[in-house]
N, CA, C and O of each residue as an XYZ file, in Angstrom:
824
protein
N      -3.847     23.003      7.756
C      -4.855     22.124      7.151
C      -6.144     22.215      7.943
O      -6.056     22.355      9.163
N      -7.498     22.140      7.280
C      -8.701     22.119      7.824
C      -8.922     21.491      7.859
O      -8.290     20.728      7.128
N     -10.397     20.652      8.924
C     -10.798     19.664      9.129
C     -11.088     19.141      8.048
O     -10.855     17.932      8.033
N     -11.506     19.556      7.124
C     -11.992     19.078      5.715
C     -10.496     18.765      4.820
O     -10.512     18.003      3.853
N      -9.667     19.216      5.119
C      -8.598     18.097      4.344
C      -8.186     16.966      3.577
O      -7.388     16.629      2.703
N      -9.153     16.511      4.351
C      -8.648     14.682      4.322
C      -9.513     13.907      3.252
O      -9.565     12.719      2.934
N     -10.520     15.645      2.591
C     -11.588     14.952      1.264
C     -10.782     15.982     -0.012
O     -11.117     17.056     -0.510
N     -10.041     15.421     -0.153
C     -10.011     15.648     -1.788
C     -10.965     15.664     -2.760
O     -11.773     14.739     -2.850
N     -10.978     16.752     -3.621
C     -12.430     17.083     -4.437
C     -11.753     16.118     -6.231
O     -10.698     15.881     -6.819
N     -12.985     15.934     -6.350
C     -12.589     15.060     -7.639
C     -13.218     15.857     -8.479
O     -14.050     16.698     -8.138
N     -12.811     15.608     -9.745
C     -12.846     16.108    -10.954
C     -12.463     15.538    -12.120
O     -11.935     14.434    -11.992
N     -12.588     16.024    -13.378
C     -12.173     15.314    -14.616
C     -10.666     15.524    -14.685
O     -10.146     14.635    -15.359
N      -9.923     16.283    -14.278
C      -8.300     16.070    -13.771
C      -7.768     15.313    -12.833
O      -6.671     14.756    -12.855
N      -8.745     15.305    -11.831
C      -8.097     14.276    -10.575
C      -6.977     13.362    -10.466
O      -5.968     13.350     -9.761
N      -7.623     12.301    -11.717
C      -6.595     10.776    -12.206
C      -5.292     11.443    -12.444
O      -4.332     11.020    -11.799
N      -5.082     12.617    -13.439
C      -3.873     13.334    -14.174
C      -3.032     13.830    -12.887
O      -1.816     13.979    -12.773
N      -3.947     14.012    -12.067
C      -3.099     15.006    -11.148
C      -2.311     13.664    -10.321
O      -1.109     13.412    -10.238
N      -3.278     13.070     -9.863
C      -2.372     11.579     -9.077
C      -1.255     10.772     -9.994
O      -0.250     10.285     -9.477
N      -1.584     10.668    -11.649
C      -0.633      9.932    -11.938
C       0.328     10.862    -11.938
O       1.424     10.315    -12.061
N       0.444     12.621    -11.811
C       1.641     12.780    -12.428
C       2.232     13.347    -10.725
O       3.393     13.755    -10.700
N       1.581     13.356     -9.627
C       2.114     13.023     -8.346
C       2.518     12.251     -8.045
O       3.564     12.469     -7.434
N       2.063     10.597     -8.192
C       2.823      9.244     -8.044
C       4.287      9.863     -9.207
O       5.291     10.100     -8.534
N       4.397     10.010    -10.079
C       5.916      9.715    -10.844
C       6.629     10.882    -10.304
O       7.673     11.074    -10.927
N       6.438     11.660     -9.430
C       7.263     12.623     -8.155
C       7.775     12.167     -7.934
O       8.923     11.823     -8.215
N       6.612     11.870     -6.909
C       6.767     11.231     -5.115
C       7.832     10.271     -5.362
O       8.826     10.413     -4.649
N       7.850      9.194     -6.330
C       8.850      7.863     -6.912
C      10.101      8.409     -6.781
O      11.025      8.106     -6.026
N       9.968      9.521     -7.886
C      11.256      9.916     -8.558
C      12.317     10.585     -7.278
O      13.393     10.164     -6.853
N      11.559     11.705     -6.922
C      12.016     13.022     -5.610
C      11.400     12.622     -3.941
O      11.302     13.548     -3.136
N      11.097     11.511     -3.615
C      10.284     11.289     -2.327
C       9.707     12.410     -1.824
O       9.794     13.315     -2.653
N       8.990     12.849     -0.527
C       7.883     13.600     -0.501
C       8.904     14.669      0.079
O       7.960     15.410      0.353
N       9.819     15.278      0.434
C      10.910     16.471      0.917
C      10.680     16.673     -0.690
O       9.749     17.232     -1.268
N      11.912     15.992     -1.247
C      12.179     16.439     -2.663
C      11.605     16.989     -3.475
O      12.240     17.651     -4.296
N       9.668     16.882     -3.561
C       9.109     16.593     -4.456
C       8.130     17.956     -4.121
O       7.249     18.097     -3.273
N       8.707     18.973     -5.231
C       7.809     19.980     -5.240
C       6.469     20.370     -6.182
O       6.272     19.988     -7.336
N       5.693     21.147     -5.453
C       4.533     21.370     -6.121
C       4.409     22.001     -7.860
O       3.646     21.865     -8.817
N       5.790     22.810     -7.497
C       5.412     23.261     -9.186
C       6.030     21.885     -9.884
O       5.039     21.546    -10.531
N       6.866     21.048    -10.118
C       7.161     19.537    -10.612
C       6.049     18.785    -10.876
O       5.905     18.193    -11.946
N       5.057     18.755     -9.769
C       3.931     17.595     -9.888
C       3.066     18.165    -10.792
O       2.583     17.570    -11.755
N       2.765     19.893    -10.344
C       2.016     20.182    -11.448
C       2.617     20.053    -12.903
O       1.847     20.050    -13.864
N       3.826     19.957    -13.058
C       4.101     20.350    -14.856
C       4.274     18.540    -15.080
O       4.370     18.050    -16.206
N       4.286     17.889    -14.087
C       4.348     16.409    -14.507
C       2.724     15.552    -14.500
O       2.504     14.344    -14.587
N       1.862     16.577    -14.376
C       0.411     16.610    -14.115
C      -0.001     17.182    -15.431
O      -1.160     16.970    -15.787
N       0.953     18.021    -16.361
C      -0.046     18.516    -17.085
C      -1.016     19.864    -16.393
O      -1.703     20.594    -17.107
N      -0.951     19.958    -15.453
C      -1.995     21.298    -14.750
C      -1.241     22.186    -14.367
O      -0.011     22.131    -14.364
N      -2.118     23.335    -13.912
C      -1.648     24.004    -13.176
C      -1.229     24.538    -11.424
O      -2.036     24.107    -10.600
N      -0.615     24.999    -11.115
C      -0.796     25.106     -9.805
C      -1.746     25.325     -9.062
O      -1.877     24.618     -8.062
N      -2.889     26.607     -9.407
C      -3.893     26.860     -9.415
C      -4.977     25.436     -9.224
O      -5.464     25.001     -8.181
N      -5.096     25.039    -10.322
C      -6.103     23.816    -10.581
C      -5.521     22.252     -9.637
O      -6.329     21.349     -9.422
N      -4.018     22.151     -9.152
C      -3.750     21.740     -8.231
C      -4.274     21.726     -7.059
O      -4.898     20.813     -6.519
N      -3.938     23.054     -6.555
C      -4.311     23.306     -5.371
C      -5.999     23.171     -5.137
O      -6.570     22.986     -4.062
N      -6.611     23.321     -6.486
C      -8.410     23.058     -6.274
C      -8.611     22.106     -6.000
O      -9.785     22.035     -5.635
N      -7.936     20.863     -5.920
C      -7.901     19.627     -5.822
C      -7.315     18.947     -4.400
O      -7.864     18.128     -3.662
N      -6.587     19.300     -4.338
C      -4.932     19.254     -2.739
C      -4.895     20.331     -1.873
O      -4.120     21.236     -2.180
N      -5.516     20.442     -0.913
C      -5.052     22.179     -0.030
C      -3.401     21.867      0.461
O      -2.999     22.659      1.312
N      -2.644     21.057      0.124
C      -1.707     20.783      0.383
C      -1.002     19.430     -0.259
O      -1.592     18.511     -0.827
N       0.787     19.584      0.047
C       1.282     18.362     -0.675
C       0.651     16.926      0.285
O       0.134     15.867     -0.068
N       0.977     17.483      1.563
C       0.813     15.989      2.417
C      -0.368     15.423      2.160
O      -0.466     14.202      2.036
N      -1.516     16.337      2.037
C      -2.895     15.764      1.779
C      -2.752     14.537      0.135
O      -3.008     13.345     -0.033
N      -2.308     15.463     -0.626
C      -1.657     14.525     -1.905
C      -1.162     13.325     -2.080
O      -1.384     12.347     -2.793
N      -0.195     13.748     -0.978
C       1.198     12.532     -1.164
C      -0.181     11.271     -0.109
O      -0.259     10.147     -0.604
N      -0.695     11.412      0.607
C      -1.411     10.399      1.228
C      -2.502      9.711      0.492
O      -3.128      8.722      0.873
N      -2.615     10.243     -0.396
C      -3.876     10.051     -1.633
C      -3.178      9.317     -2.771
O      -3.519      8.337     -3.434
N      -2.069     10.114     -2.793
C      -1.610      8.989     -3.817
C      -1.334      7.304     -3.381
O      -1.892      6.303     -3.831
N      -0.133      7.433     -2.217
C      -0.528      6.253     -1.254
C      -1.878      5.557     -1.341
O      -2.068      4.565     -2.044
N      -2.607      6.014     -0.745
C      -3.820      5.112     -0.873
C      -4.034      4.639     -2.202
O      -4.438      3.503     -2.452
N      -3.760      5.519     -3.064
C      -4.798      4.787     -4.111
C      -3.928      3.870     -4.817
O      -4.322      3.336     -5.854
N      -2.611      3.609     -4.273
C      -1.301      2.460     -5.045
C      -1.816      1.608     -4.020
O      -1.475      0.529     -4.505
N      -2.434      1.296     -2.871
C      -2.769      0.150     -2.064
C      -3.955     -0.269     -2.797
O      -4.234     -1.460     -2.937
N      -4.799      0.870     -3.362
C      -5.875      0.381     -3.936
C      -5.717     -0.669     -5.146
O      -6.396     -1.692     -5.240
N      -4.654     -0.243     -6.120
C      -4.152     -0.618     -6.878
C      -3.588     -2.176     -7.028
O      -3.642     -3.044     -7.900
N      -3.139     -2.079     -5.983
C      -2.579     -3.625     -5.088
C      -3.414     -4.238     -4.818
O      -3.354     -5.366     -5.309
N      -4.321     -4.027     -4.170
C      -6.149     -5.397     -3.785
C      -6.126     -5.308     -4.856
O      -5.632     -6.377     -5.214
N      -6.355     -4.659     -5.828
C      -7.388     -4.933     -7.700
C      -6.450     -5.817     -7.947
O      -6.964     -6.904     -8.208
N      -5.107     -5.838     -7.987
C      -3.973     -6.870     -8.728
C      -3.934     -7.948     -7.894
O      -3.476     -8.973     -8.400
N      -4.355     -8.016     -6.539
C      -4.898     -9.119     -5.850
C      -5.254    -10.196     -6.596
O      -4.706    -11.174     -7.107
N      -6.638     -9.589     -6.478
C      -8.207    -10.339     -6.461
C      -8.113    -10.747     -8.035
O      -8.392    -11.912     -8.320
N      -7.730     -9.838     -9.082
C      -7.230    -10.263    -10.461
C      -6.559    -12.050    -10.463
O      -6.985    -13.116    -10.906
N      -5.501    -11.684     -9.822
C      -4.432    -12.649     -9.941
C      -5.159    -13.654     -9.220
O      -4.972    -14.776     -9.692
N      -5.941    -13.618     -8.211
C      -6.900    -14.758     -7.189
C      -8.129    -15.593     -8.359
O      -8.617    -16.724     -8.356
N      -8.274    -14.543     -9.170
C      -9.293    -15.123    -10.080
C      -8.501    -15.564    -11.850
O      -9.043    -15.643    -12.952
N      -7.109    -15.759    -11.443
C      -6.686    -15.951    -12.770
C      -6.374    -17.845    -12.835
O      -5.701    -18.162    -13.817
N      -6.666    -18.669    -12.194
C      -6.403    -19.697    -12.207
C      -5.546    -20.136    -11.424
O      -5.608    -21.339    -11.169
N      -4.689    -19.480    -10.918
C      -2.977    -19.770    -10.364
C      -3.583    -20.478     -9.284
O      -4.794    -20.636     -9.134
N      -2.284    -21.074     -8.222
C      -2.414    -21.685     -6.988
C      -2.735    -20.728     -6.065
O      -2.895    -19.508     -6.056
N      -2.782    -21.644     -5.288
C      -2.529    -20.827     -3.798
C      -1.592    -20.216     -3.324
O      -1.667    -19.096     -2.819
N      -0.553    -20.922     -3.440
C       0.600    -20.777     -3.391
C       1.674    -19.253     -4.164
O       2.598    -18.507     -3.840
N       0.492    -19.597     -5.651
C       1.448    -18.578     -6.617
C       0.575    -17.289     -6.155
O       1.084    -16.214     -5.838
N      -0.593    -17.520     -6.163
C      -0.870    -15.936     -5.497
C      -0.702    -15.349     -4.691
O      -0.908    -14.144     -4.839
N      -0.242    -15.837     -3.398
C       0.285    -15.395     -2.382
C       1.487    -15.473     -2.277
O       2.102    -15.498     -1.211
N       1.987    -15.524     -3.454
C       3.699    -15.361     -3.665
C       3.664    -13.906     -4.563
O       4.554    -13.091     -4.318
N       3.039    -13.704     -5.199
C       2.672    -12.497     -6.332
C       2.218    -11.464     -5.240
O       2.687    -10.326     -5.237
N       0.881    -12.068     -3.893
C       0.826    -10.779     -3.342
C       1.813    -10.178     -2.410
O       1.996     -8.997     -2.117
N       2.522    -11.469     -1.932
C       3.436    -11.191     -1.229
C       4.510    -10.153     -1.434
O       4.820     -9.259     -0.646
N       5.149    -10.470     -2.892
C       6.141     -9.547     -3.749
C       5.481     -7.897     -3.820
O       6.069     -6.833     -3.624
N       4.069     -8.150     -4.170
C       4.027     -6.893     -4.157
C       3.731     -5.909     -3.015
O       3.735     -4.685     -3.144
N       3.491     -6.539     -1.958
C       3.246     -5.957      0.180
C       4.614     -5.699      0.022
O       4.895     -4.575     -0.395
N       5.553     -6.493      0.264
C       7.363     -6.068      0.445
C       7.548     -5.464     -0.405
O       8.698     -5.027     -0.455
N       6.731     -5.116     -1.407
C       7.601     -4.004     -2.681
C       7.542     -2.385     -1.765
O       8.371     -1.580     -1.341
N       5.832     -2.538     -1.788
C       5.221     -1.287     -0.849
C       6.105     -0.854      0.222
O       6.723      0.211      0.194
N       6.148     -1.640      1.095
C       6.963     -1.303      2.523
C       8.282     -1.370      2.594
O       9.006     -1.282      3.586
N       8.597     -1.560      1.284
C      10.052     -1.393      1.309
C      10.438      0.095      0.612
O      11.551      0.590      0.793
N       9.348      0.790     -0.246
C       9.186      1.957     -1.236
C       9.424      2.744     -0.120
O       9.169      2.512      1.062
N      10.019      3.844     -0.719
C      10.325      5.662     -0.010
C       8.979      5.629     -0.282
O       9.002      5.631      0.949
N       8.074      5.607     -0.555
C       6.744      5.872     -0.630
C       6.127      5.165      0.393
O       5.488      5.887      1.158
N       6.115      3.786      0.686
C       5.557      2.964      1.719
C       5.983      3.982      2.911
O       5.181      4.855      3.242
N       7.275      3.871      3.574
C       8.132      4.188      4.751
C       7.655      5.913      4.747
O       7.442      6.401      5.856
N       7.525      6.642      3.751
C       7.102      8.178      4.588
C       5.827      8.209      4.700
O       5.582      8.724      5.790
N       4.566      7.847      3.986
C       3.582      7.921      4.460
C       3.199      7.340      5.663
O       2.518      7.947      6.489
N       3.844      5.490      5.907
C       3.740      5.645      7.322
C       4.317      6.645      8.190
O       3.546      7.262      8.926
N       5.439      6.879      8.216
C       6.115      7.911      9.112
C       5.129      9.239      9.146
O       4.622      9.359     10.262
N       4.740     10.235      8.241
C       3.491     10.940      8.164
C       2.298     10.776      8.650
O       1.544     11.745      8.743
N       1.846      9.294      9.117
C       0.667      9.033      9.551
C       0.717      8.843     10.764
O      -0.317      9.047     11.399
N       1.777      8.449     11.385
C       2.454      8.382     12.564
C       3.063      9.515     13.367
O       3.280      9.507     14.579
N       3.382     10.802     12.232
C       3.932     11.821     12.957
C       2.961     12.649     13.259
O       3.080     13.248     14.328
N       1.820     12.899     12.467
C       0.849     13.745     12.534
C      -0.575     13.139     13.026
O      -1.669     13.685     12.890
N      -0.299     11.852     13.644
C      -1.718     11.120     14.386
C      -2.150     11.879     15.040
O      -3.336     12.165     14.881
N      -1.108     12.755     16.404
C      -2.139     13.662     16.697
C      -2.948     14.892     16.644
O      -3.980     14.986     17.307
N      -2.445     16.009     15.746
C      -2.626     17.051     15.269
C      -3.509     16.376     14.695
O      -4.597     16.386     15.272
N      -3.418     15.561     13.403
C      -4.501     15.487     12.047
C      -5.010     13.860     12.509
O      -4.318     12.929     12.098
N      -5.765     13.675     13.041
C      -5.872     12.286     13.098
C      -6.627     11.848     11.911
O      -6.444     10.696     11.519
N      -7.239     12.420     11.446
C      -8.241     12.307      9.894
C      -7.764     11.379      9.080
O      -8.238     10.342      8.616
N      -6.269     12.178      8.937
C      -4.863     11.709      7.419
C      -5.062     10.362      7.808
O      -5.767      9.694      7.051
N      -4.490      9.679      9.058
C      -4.294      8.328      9.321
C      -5.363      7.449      9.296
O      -5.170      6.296      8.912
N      -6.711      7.900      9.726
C      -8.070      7.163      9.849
C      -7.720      7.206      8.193
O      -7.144      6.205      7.767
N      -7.927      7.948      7.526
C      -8.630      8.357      6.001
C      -7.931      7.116      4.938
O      -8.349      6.321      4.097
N      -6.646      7.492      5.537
C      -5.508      6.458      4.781
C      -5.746      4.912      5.082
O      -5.836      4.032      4.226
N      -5.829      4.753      6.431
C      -5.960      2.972      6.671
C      -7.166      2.693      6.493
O      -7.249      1.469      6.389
N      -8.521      3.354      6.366
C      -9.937      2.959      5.910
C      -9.542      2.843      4.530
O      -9.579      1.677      4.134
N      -9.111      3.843      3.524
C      -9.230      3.444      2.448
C      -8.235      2.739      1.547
O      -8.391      2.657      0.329
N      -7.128      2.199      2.257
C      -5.605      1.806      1.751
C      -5.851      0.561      2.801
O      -6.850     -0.159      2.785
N      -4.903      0.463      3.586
C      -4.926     -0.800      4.411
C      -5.836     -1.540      4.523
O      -5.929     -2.684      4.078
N      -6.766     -0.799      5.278
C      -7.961     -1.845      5.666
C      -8.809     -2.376      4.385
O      -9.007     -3.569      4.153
N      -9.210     -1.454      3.708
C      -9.651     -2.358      1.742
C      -8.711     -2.965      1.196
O      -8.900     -3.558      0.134
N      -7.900     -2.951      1.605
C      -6.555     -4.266      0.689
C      -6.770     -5.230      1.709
O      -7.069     -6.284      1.147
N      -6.757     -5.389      3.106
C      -7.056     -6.237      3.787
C      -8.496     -7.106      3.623
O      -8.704     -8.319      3.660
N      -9.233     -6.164      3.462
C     -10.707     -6.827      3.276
C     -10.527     -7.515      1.604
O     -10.850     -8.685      1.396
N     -10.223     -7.024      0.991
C      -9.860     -7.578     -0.016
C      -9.089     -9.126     -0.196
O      -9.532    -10.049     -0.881
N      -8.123     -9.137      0.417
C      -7.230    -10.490      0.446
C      -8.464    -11.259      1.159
O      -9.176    -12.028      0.513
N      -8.623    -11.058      2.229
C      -9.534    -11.600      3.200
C     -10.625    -12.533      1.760
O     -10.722    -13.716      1.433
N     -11.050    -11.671      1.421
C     -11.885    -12.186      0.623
C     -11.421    -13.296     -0.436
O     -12.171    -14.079     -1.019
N      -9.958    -13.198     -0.571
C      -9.632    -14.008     -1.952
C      -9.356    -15.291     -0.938
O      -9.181    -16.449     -1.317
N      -9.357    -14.914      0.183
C      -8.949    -16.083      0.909
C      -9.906    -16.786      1.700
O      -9.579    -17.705      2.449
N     -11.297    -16.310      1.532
C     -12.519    -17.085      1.504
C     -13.186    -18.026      0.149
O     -14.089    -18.861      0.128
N     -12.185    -17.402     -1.075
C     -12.579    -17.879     -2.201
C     -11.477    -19.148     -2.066
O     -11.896    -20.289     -2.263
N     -10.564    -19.007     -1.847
C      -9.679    -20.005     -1.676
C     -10.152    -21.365     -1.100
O     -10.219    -22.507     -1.555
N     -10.502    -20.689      0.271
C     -11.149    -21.803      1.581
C     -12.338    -22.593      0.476
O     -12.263    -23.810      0.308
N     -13.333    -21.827     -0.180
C     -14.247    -22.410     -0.416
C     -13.946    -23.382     -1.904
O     -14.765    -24.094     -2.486
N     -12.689    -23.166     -2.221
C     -11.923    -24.185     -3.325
C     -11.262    -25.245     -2.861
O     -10.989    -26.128     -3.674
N     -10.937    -25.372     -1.738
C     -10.577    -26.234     -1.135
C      -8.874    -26.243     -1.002
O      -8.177    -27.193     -0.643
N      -8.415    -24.820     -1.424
C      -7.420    -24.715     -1.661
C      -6.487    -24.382     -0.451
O      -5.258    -24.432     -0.386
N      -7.324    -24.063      0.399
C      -7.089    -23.075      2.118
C      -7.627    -23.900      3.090
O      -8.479    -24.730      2.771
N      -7.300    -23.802      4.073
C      -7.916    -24.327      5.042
C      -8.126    -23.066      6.635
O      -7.303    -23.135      7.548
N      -8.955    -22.345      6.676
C      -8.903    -21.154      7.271
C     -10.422    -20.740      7.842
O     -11.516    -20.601      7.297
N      -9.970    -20.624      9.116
C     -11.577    -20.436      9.894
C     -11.905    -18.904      9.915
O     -13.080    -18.539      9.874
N     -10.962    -18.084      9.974
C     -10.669    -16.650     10.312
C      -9.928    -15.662      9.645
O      -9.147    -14.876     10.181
N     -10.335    -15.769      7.914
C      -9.635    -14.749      7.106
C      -9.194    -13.855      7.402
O      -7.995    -13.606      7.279
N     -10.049    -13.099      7.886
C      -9.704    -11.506      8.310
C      -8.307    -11.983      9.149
O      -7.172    -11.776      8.718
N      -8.638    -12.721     10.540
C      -7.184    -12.496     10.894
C      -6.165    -13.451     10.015
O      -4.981    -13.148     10.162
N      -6.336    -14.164      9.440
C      -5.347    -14.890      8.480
C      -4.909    -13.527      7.467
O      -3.705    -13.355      7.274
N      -5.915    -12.560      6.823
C      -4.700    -11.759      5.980
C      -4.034    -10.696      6.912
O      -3.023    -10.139      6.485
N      -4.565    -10.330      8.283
C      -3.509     -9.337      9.057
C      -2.406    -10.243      9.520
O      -1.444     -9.665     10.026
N      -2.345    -11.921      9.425
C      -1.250    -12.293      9.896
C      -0.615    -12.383      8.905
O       0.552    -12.622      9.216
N      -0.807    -12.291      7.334
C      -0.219    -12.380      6.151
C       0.650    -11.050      5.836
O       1.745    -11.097      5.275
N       0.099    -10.004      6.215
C       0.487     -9.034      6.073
C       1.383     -8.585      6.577
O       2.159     -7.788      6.050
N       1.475     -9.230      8.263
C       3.186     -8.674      8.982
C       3.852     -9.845      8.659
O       5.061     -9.624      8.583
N       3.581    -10.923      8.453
C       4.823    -11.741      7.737
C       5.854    -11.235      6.700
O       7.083    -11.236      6.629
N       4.820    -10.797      5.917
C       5.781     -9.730      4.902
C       6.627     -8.428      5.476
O       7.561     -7.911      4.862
N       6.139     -7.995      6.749
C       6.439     -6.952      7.142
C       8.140     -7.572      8.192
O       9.087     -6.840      8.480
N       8.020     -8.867      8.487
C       9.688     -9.698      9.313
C      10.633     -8.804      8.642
O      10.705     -8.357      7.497
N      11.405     -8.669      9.812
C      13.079     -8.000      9.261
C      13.342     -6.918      8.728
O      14.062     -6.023      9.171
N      12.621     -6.968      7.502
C      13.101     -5.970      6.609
C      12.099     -4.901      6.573
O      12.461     -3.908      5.942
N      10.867     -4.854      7.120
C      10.442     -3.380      7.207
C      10.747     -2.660      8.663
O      10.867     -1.435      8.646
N      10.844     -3.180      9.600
C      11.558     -2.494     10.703
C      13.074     -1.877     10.697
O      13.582     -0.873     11.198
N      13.506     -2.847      9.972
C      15.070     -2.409      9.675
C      14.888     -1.067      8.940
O      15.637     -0.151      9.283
N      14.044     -0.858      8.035
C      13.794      0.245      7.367
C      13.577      1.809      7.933
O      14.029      2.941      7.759
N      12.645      1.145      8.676
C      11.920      2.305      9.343
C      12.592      2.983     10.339
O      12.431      4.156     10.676
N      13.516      1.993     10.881
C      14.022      2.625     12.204
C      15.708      2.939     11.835
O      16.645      3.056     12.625
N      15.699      3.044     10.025
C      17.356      3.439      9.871
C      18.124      3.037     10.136
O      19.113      3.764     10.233
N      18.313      1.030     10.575
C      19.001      0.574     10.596
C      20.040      0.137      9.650
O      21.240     -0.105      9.780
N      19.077      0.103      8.485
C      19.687     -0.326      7.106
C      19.468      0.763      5.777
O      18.313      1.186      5.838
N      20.132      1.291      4.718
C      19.233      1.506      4.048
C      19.325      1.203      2.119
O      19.006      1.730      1.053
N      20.011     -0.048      2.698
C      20.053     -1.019      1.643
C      19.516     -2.380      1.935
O      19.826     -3.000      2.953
N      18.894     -2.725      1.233
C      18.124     -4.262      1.284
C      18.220     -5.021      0.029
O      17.552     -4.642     -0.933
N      19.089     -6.201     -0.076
C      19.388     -7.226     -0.984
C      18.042     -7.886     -1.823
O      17.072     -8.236     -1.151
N      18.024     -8.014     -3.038
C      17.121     -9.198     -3.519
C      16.930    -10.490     -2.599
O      15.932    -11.139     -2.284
N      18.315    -10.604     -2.289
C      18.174    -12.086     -1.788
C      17.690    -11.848     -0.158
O      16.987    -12.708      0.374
N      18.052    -10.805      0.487
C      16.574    -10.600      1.605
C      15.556    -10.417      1.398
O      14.777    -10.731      2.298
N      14.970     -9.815      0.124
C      13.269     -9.951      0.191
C      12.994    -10.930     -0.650
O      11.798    -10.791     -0.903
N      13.500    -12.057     -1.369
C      13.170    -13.001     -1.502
C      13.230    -14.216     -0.207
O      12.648    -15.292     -0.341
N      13.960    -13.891      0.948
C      14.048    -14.171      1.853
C      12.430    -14.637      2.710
O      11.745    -15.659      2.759
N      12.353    -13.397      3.231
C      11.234    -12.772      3.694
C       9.957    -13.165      2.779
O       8.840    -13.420      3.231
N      10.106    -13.166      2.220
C       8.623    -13.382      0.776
C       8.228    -14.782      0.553
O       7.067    -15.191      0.517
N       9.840    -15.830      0.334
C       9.221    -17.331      0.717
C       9.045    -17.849      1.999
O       8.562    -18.969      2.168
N       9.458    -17.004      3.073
C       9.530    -17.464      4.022
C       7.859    -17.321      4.825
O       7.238    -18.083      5.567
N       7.544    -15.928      4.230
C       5.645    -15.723      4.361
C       5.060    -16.469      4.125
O       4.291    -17.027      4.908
N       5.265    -16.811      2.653
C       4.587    -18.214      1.905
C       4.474    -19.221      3.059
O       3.594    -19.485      3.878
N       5.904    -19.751      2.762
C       5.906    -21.129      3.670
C       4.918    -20.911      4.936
O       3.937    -21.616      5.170
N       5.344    -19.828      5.695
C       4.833    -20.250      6.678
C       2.909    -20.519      6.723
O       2.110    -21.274      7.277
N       2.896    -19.424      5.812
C       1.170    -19.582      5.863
C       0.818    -20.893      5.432
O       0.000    -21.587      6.037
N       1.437    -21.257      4.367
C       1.057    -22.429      3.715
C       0.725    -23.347      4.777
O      -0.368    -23.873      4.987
N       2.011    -23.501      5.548
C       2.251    -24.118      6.922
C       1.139    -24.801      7.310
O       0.822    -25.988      7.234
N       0.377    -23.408      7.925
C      -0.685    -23.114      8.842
C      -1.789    -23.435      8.127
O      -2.541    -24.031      8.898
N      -2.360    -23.331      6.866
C      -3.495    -23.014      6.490
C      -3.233    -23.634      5.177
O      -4.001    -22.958      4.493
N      -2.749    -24.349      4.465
C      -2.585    -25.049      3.369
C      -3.188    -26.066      3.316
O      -3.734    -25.927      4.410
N      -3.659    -27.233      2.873
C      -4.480    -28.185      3.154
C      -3.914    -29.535      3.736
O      -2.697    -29.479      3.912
N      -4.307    -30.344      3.967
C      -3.586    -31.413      4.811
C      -3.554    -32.334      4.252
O      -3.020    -33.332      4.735
């Protein structure tokens, strides 16, 4: 991979090529999941692939990002749909533990982590435009909150990075480190009211 890697070229195929890489990556995780597959589940060709991806990993990290992206928009949606406080940060919650519980969540971290130092790009590229914009994002629904009177919160930013490893208790370490590799409904509903509560806890109104 070249330094230039980590920019994927866009085009009027681009979207085609990511949606039909996301229903891979899902289906075959990123070992499984070969290039001629994504292309015929893309609709393209290999050729016109590769004009796009100098590689799968560059791909598979792009697609990642742009399902986090996906996640702030269903955020900030759901922040501006009327619901509580409560229910939206139960909705975003479900969907953070969906992520980090996905063969998709767990190898791209592992990828961003294995190749920090060779490619440090992949990992900057990925948490500027995945993590850290879903973070800035909540952050924000949770200034809209504060200013509804619905929150009580001096320090969004760190209120959604503490929101974020709440979701991450138990069950994404267990994951990662192959302790488990089955996880119950009734543990991530576990974990998910237990985020709630606690934020609520902290930052709910008095």
């Amino acid at each position: 991979m070249n330094k230039h890697a980590s920019s994927p070229k866009k085009g009027r195929k681009y979207d085609q090529v990511i949606e039909g890489a996301w229903q891979v990556f899902m289906r075959e995780g990123f070992e499984g999941a070969s290039v001629d597959a994504i292309a015929r589940a893309a609709g393209v060709s290999k050729a016109t692939l590769y004009s796009y991806f100098s590689d799968k990993k560059l791909l598979f990290i792009e697609v990642a990002r742009t399902e986090c992206l996906r996640q702030a928009d269903t955020a900030i949606v759901m922040g501006q749909s009327g619901q509580s406080a409560r229910e939206t940060l139960t909705n975003m919650a479900q969907r953070m533990v969906r992520f980090y519980l996905s063969d998709l969540g767990q190898r791209v971290f592992r990828i961003c982590v294995a190749e920090a130092d060779r490619f440090p790009e992949i990992g900057r590229s990925f948490y500027e435009c995945g993590p850290e914009l879903a973070r800035r994002r909540v952050a924000s629904y949770l200034q809209e909150a504060v200013a509804r009177g619905e929150l009580m919160i001096e320090d969004c930013q760190l209120a959604a990075d503490q929101f974020a490893e709440l979701c991450k208790a138990d069950l994404f370490p267990r994951m990662m480190f192959n302790i488990t590799d089955h996880i119950t409904q009734d543990e991530i509903d576990r974990v998910i009211n237990g985020a709630v509560d606690m934020f609520m806890a902290r930052y709910g109104p008095a």
